[in-house]
Every structure is written in C-alpha cells, then in structure tokens.
VOPAGU-2260 file (C-alpha; in pm, 1 decimal, decimal comma):
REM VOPAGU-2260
SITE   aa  ch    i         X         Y         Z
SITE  UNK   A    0    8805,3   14417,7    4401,7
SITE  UNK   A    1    8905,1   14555,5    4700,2
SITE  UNK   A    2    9118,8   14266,4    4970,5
SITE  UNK   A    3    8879,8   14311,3    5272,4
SITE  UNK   A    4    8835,8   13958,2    5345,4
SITE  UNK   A    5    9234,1   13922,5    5489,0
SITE  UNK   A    6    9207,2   14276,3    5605,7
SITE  UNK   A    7    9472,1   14417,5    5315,9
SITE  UNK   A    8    9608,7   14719,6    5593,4
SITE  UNK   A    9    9702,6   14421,9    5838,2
SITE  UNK   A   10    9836,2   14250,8    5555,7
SITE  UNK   A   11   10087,5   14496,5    5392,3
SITE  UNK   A   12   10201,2   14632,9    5790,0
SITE  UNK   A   13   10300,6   14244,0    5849,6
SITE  UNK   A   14   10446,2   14239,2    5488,0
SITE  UNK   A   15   10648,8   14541,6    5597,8
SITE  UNK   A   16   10817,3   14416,2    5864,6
SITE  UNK   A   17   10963,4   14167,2    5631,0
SITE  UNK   A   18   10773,5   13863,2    5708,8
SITE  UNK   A   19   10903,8   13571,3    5433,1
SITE  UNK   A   20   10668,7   13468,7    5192,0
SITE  UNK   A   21   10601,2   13059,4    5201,8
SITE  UNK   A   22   10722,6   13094,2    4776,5
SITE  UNK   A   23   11034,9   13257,5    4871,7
SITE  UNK   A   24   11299,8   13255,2    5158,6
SITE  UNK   A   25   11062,1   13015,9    5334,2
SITE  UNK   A   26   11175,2   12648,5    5262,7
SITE  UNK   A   27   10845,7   12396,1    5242,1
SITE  UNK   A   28   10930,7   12117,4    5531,5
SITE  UNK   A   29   10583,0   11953,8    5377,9
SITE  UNK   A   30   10530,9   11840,5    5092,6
SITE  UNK   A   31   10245,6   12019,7    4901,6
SITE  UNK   A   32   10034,6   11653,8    4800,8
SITE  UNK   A   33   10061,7   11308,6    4971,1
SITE  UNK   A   34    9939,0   10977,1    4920,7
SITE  UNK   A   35    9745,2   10756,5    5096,4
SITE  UNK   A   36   10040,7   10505,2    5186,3
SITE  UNK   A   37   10273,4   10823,3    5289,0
SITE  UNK   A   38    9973,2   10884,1    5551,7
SITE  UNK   A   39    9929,1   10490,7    5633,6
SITE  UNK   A   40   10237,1   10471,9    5721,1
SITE  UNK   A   41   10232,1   10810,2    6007,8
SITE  UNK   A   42    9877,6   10737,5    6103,7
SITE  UNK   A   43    9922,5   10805,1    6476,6
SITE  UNK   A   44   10220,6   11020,2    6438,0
SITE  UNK   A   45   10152,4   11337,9    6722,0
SITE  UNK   A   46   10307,3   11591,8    6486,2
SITE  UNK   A   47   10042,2   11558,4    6203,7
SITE  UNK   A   48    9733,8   11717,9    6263,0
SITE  UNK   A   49    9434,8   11474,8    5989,9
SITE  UNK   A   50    9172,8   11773,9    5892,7
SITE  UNK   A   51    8890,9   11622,4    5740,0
SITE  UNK   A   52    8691,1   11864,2    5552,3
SITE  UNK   A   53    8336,9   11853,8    5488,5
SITE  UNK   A   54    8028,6   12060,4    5318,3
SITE  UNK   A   55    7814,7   11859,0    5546,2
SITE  UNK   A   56    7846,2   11688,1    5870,0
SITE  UNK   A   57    7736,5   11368,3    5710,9
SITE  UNK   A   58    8022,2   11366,3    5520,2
SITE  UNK   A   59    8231,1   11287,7    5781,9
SITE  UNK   A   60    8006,5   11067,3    6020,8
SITE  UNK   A   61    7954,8   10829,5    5721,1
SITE  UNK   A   62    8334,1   10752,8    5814,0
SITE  UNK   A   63    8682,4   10870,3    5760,7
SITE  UNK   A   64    9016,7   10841,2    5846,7
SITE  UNK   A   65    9114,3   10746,8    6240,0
SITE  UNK   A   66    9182,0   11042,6    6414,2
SITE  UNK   A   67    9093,6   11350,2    6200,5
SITE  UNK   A   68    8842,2   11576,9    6294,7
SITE  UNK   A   69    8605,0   11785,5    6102,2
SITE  UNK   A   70    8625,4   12159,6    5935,9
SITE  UNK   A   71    8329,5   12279,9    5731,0
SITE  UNK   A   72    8418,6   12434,2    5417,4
SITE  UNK   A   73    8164,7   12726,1    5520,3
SITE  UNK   A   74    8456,0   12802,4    5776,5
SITE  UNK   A   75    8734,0   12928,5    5514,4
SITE  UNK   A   76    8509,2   12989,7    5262,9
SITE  UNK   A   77    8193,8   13246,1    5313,1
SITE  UNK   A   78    8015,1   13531,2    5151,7
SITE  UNK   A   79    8166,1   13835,0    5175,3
SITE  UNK   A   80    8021,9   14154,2    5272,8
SITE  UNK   A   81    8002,0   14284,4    4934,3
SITE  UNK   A   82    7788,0   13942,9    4806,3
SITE  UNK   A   83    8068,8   13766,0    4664,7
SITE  UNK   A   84    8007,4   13411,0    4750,0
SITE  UNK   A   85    8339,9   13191,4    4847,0
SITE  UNK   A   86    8589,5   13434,7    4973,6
SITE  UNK   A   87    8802,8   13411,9    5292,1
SITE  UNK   A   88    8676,2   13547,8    5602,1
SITE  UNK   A   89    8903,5   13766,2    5808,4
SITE  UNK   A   90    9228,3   13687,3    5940,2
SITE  UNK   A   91    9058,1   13640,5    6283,1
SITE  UNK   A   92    8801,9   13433,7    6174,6
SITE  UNK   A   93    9062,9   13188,8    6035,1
SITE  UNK   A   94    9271,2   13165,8    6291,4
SITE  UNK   A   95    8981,3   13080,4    6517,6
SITE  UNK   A   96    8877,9   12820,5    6276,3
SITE  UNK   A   97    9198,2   12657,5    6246,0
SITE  UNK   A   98    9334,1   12634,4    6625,8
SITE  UNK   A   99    8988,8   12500,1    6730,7
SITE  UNK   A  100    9057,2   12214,6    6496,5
SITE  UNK   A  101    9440,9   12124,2    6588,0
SITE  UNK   A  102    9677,2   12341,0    6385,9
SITE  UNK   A  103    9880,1   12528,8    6557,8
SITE  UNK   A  104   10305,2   12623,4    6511,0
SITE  UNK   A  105   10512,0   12275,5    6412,6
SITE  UNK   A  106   10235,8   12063,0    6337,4
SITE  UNK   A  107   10217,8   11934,4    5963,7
SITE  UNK   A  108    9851,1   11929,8    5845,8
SITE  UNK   A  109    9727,5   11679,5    5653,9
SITE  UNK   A  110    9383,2   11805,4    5430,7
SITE  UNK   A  111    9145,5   11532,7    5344,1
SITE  UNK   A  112    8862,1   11622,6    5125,3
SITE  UNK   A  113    8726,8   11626,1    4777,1
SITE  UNK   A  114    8997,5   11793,1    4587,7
SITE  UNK   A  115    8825,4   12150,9    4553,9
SITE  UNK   A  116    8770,8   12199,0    4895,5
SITE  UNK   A  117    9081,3   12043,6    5029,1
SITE  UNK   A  118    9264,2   12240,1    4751,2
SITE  UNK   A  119    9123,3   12596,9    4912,6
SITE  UNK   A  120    9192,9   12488,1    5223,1
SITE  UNK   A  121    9586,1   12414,7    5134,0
SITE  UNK   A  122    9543,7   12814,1    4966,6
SITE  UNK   A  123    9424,9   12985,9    5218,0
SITE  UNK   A  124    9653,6   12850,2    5489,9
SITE  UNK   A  125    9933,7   12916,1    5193,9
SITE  UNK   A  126    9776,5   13324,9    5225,2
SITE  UNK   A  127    9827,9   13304,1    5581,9
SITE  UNK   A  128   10186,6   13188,2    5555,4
SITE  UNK   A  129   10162,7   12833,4    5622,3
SITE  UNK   A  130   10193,4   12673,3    5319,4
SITE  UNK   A  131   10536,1   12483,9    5469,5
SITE  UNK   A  132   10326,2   12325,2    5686,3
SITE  UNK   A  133   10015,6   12170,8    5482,7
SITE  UNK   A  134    9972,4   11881,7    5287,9
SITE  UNK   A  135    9662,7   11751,2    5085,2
SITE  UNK   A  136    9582,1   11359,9    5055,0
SITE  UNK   A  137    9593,1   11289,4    4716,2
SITE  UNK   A  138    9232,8   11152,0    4670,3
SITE  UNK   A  139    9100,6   11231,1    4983,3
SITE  UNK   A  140    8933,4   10995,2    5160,0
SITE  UNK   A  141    8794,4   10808,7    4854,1
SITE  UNK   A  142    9153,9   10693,0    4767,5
SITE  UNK   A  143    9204,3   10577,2    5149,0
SITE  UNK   A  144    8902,9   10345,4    5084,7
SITE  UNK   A  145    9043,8   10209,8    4768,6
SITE  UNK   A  146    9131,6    9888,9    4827,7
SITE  UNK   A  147    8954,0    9800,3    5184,5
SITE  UNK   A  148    9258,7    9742,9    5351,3
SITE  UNK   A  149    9327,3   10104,4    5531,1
SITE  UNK   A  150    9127,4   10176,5    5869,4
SITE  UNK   A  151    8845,1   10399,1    5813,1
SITE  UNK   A  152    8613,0   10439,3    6185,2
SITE  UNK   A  153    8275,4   10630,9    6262,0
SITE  UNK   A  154    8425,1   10737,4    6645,3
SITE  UNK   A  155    8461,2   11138,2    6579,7
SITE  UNK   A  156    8793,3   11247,0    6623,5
SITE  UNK   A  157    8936,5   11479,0    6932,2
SITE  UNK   A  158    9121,5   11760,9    6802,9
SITE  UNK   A  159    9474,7   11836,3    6937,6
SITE  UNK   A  160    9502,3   12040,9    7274,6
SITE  UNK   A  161    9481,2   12438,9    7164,9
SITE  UNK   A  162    9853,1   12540,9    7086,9
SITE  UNK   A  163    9978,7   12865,8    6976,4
SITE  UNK   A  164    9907,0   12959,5    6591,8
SITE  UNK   A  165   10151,5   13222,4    6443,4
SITE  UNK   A  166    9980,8   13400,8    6105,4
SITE  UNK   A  167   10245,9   13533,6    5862,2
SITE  UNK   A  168    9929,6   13675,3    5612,2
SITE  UNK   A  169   10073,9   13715,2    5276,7
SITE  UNK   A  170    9893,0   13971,1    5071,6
SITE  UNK   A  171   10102,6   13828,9    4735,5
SITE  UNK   A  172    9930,9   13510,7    4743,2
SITE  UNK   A  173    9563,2   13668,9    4633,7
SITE  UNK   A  174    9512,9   13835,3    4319,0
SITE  UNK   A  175    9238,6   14176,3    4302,9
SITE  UNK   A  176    9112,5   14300,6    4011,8
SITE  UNK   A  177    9395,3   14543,7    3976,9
SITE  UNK   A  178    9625,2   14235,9    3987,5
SITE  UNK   A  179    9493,6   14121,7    3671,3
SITE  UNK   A  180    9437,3   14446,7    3507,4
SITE  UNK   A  181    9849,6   14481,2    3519,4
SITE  UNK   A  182    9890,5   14167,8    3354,2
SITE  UNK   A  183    9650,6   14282,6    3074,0
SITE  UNK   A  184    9845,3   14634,8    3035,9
SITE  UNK   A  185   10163,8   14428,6    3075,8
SITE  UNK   A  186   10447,1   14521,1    2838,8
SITE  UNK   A  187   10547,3   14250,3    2587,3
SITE  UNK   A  188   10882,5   14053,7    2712,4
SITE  UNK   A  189   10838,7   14151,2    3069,5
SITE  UNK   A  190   10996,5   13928,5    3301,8
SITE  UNK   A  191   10891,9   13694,4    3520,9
SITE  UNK   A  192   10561,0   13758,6    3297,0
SITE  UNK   A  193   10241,9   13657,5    3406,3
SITE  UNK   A  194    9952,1   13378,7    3280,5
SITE  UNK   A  195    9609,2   13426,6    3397,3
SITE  UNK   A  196    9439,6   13079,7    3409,2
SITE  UNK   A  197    9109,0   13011,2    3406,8
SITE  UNK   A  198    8996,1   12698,1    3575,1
SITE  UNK   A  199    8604,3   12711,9    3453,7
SITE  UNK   A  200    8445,5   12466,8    3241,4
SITE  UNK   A  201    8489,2   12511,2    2817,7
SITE  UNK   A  202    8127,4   12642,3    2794,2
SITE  UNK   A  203    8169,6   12946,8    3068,2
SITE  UNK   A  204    8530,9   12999,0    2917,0
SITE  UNK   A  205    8400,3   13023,8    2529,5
SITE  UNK   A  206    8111,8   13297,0    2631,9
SITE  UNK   A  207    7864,7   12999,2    2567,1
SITE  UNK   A  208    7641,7   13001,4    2875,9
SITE  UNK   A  209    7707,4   13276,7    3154,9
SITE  UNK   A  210    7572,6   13057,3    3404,7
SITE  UNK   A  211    7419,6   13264,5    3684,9
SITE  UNK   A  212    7715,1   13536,0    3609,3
SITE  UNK   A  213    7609,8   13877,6    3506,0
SITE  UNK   A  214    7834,8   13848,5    3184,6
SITE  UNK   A  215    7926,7   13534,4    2954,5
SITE  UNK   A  216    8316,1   13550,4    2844,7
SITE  UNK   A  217    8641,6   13521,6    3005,1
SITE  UNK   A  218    8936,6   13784,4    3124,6
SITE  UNK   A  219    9129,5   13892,2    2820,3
SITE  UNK   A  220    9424,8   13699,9    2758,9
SITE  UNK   A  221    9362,9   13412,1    2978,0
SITE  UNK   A  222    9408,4   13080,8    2907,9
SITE  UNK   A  223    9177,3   12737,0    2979,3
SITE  UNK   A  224    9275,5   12475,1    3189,2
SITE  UNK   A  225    8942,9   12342,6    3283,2
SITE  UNK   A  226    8873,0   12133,0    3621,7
SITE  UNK   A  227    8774,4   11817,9    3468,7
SITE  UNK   A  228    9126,9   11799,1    3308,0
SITE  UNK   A  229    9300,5   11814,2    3630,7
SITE  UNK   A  230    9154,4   11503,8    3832,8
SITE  UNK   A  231    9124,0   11154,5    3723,0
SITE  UNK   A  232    8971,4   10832,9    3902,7
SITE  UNK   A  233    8791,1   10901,0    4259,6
SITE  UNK   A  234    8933,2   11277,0    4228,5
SITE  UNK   A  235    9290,5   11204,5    4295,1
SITE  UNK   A  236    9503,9   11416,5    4139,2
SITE  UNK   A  237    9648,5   11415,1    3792,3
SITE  UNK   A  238   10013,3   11370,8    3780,4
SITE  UNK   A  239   10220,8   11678,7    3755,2
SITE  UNK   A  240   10394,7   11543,0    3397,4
SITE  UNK   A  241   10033,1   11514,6    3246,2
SITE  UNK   A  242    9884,2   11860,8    3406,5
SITE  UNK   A  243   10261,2   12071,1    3291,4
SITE  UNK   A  244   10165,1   12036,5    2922,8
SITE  UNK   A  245    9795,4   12152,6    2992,5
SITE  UNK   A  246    9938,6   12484,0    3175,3
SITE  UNK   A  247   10192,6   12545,0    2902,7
SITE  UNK   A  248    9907,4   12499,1    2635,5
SITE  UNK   A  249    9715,1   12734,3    2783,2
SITE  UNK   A  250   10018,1   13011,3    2829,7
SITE  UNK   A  251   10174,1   12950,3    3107,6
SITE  UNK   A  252   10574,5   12911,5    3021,5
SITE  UNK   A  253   10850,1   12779,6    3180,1
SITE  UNK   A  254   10927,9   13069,5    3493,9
SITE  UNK   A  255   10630,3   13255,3    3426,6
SITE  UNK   A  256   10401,7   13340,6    3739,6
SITE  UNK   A  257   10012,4   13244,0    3726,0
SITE  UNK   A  258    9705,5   13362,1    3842,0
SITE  UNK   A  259    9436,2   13132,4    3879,7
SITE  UNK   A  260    9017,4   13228,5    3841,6
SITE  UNK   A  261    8706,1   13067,6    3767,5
SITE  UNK   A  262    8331,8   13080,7    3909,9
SITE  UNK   A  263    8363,2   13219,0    4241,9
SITE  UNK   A  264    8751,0   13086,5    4321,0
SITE  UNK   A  265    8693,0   12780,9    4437,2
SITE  UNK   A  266    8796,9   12577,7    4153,0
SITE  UNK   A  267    9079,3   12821,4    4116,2
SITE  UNK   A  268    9240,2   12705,1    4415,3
SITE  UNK   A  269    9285,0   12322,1    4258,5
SITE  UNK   A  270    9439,4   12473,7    3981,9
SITE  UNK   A  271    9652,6   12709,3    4238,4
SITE  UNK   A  272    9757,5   12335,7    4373,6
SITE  UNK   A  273    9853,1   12174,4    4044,7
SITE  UNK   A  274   10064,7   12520,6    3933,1
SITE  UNK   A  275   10244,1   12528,8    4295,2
SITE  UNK   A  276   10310,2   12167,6    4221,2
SITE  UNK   A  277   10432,0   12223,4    3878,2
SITE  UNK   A  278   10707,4   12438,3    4011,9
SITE  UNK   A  279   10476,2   12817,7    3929,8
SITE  UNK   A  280   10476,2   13090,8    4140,0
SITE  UNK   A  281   10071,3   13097,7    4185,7
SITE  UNK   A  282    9845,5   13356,0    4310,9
SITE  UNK   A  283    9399,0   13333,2    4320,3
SITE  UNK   A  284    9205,0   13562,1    4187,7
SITE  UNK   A  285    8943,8   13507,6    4482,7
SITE  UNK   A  286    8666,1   13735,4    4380,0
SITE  UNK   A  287    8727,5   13530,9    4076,8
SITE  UNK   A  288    8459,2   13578,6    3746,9
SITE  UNK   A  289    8195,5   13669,4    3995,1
SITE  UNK   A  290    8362,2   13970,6    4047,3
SITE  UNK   A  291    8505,5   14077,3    3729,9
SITE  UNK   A  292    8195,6   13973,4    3505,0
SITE  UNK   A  293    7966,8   14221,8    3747,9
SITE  UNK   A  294    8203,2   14525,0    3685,4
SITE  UNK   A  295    8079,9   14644,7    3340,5
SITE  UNK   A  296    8388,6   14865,6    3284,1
SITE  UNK   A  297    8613,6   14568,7    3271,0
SITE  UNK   A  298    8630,8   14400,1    2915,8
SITE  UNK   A  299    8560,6   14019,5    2833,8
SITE  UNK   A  300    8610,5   13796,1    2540,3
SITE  UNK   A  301    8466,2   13525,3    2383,0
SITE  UNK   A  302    8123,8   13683,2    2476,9
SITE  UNK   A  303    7886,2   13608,9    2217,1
SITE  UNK   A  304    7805,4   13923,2    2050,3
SITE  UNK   A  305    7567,7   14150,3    2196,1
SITE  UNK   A  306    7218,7   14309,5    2009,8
C-alpha cells in the first residue's frame, strides 16, 4: 500500500532532518488515557483544549461536556483516492482540521468520543508527532454522565483563538503493506521482533465470513485480540492488567513491537491505544484488511478452503 494519505516524501524529508519520534527521545507530558474525575477536576483549565468527536452533529447537540467543541470523524478519517475507506487525509488537511478546532503548540487535548473514534483520533495526532500532547477520556462522554453529578450543557462550545500548530509527521507510526510483509519474512530470534495484531471480530479473523472484503482470512502470523475484549461497561476502557495478558496470548511478548489491523483501521487504532498503554512500541496498519485482502498476491490464512 503505498503512504499517500501523509504524503510519505514530506514525511521521510522531515524524518531526515532528525525530527524525534513521540515513542522515542520525545518524553509524553500527557498522559495517553484520563478519567472523568482527572477532567472534573481541570474543567475550565485554558491549557486543555475538550475535542468532542462526533459521526453526526447530533451527537454532540444532544449534550456534552462544557466547553468542548465538535470534530467529525469524517475529518481525520476519509476515503482515500485509491477507494480505501478510513484513511488519513493529507498532512494539510489535518492540520486545517485540527487548528480550526483549538489545538495548536502547548495545549493538552483532551479526546471525548466513543472509544474507536476517539482512539484514531489520539493515532493520528500520535503520526503527526503529537502524541505528548493528547489524551483520551476514558469512557467518553458516557462515563461523564455516569452518575448525574458532572455538568453536561447543550450551549455549543467556542473553540480556542487560532494558535500556531507545529507537525512533526512521523512516517514510523503507520504500517504499509511492505511493513508487514518484513515481519512475515522476518528471521526467527530477531530483535525487537514484531507482532501483527488483528483487532477484527473472531468470525472475520477465523476466515468464517469475509464480510464485504474481497477475501475471508487473516495476515499470516497474526494474532487475535478482538474489539469486544478491549472495552467493558459504557465503552470505557479495559484496564491495562486485564488487556496485557490478551496481547501476550495473542503473540505479542514482553519488548516486542506491534502492528495493529482490522476492517478498514479503525478498530486498529483502539488496539494501537491499549498496546501504547501497555508499554508496546505500536504502529497501524491503516489500509488495514481492506487493503491486503484485495491484493491477490498476498497470502491469507484461516480462509476456508477454496473450490
């Protein structure tokens, strides 16, 4: 799959100027996942910035959290120009996004959302080299209603006066095709190895139903960690000690890397979020099964067996 949607060229001449990577020399002043009484207690604080974000409108107008303002997912997450559905737009595209909702250099972002959304949100600002300075609300903004006691308000939010919005794009954080190909033709023992994950539901994973894919099956060598198993009540995260034994189950060791897939990349991205939490070095696949499964050259398993 070729990187168009951060524009790979612009991407490796920043890398080669030796821009730090968020994962590296890059210290995280947030932290990756909050709760809902961390943000109770900042709510007016001028240095966070509250994104709320939304598949529809409604979403947000039905009530939310004092002070954030809208971002549609269809913002960070569009169809590319090859027909791959859920792939980042262009550097440019994001940038405009994001400083036309707040964020902008020293403000910590807070993501509210249902956790797949909210969770490629927190990636893709992580591929633009601002992972240090996003958070996601643990829950979203049905754990801020748990309870009845925190403010929630119809009155839309104004978003912070325009700022300037430095981009360190980090081509390492999204894996291509040729990404995972490597880690197939990987030598035994090599170290820090690599774990493809895939985040899709037991059916897609086992070959049992291709869905609307071209091909049933799953990338060779990858393990399951389906999306059901990684949120619990009202879609708040699972804690990192229960989700640590699912990633090791499904390959992932101690100091290994990972690289995260499922349908289309979306789901992906939570599982990015629970990996980064659990202390991995995590990259998404973003054209994801969508893109491998309509390559016929590239090999599944599990597939049932063809006539």
């Amino acid at each position: 799959m070729r990187l168009r949607v951060l524009s790979l060229p612009l991407l490796l001449a920043l890398l080669a100027t030796g821009t730090p990577s968020a994962a590296g020399a890059q210290a995280r002043r947030a932290p990756l996942l909050v709760t809902r009484q961390w943000l109770a207690k900042r709510l007016g604080d001028t240095s966070l910035v509250l994104v709320h974000v939304v598949t529809d409108r409604a979403e947000y107008d039905a009530g939310h959290i004092p002070g954030s303002v809208p971002l549609p997912v269809g913002t960070y997450a569009v169809m590319s120009a090859d027909s791959l559905r859920n792939e980042m737009p262009t550097v440019g595209a994001l940038q405009a996004a994001l400083t036309a909702v707040g964020v902008a250099d020293g403000r910590h972002v807070v993501v509210i959302g249902v956790a797949v959304p909210a969770a490629r949100l927190a990636f893709t600002m992580a591929a633009l080299g601002l992972e240090s300075q996003v958070s996601v609300l643990d829950g979203g903004i049905e754990a801020w209603r748990e309870g009845g006691t925190l403010p929630v308000t119809r009155t839309a939010g104004t978003p912070r006066a325009p700022a300037t919005l430095t981009l360190h794009p980090d081509a390492s954080r999204v894996a291509t095709i040729a990404d995972v190909q490597a880690v197939m033709a990987g030598a035994p023992g090599t170290a820090p190895r690599t774990q493809v994950l895939d985040a899709r539901a037991v059916e897609f994973y086992t070959g049992a139903s291709a869905g609307s894919m071209p091909r049933a099956g799953h990338v060779p060598g990858a393990g399951n960690v389906p999306l059901t198993s990684l949120t619990g009540v009202n879609g708040a995260m699972r804690e990192t000690r229960a989700v640590r034994p699912l990633l090791e189950r499904a390959g992932a060791r101690g100091g290994d890397r990972v690289i995260t897939y499922c349908h289309t990349g979306m789901q992906a991205s939570l599982l990015w979020l629970h990996a980064r939490l659990a202390g991995y070095e995590a990259r998404v696949f973003d054209g994801s099964w969508q893109a491998w499964s309509r390559t016929p050259a590239l090999p599944v398993e599990g597939a049932p067996a063809q006539p």
